[in-house]
C-alpha positions in Angstrom: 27.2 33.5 11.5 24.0 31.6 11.2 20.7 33.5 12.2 17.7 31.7 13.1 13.9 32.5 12.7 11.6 31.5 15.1 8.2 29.6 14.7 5.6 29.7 17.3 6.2 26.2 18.1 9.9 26.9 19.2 8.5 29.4 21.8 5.5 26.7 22.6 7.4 23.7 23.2 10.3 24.9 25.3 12.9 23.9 23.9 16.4 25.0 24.9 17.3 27.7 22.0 20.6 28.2 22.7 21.6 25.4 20.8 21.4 27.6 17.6 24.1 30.1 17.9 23.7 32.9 16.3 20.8 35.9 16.1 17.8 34.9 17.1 14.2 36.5 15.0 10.8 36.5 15.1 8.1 38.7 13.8 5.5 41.3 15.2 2.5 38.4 14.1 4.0 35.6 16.0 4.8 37.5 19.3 1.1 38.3 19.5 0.4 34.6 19.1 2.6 34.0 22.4 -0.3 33.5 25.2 2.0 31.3 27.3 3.6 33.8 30.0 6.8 31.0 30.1 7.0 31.9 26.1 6.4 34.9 26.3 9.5 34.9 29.1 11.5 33.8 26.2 11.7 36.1 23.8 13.3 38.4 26.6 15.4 35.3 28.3 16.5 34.2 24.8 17.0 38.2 23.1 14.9 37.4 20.3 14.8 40.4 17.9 11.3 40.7 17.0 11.6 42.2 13.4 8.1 44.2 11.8 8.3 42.3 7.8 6.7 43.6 4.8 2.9 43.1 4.1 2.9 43.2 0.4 5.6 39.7 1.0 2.9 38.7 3.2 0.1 38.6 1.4 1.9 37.7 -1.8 3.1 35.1 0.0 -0.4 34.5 1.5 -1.5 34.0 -2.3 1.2 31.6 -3.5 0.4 29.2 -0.5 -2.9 29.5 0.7 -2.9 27.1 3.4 -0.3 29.7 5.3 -1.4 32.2 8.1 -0.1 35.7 8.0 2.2 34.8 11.3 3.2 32.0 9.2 3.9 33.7 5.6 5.4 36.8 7.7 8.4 34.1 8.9 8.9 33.4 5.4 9.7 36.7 4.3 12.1 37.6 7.2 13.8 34.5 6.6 14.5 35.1 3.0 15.1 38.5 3.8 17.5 38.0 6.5 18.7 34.7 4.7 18.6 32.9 8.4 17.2 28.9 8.8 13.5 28.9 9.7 13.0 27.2 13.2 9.4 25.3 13.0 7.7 21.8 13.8 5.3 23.0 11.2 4.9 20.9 8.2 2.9 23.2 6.0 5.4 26.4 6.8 8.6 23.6 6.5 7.7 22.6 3.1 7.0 26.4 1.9 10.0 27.3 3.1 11.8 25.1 1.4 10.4 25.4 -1.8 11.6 28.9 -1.3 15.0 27.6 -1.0 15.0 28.5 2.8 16.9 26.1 5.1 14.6 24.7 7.7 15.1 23.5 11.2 13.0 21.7 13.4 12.1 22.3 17.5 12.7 18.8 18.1 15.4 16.9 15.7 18.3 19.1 15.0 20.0 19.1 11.6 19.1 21.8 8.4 16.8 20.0 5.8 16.4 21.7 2.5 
């Protein structure tokens, strides 16, 4: 079964998230970016598993693509870790991701790119 691994921007723009069946992460960094009472709603609506990731990954991470924040490089390494499609509108973290090899998804076009 297919996991997913949320962006803020999933959380931000509201879309439905049960379209992607299947386990549902985030990380520690992001769900303390979640200001938005109606996001943070979701993580509990939706069951997102909000997963604590590894912060020598995230700051080696942080070093190979500068332009990421922690929140950002921390999705990385739970998606490779977990081996789950990254959910983001976030062109910077999209194109990381897949030159990681990580299947990306976005909040508002469906389909994997890689």
């Amino acid at each position: 079964m297919t996991c997913f691994v949320l962006d803020a921007s999933a959380f931000f723009h509201a879309r439905d998230m049960r379209v992607f069946a299947g386990p549902l992460y985030t990380t520690r960094q992001v769900a303390e970016e979640l200001r938005d009472p109606m996001a943070q709603a979701a993580l509990e609506i939706l069951r997102v598993q909000v997963e604590e990731v590894d912060p020598r990954g995230v700051e080696e991470l942080r070093r190979r693509f500068r332009e990421l924040s922690a929140a950002d490089a921390s999705l990385l390494v739970l998606a490779a870790a977990r081996g789950c499609v990254l959910v983001t509108d976030d062109g910077k973290l999209a194109a990381a991701a897949r030159r990681l090899g990580i299947r990306v998804e976005g909040v508002f076009y469906r389909g994997p790119e890689r």
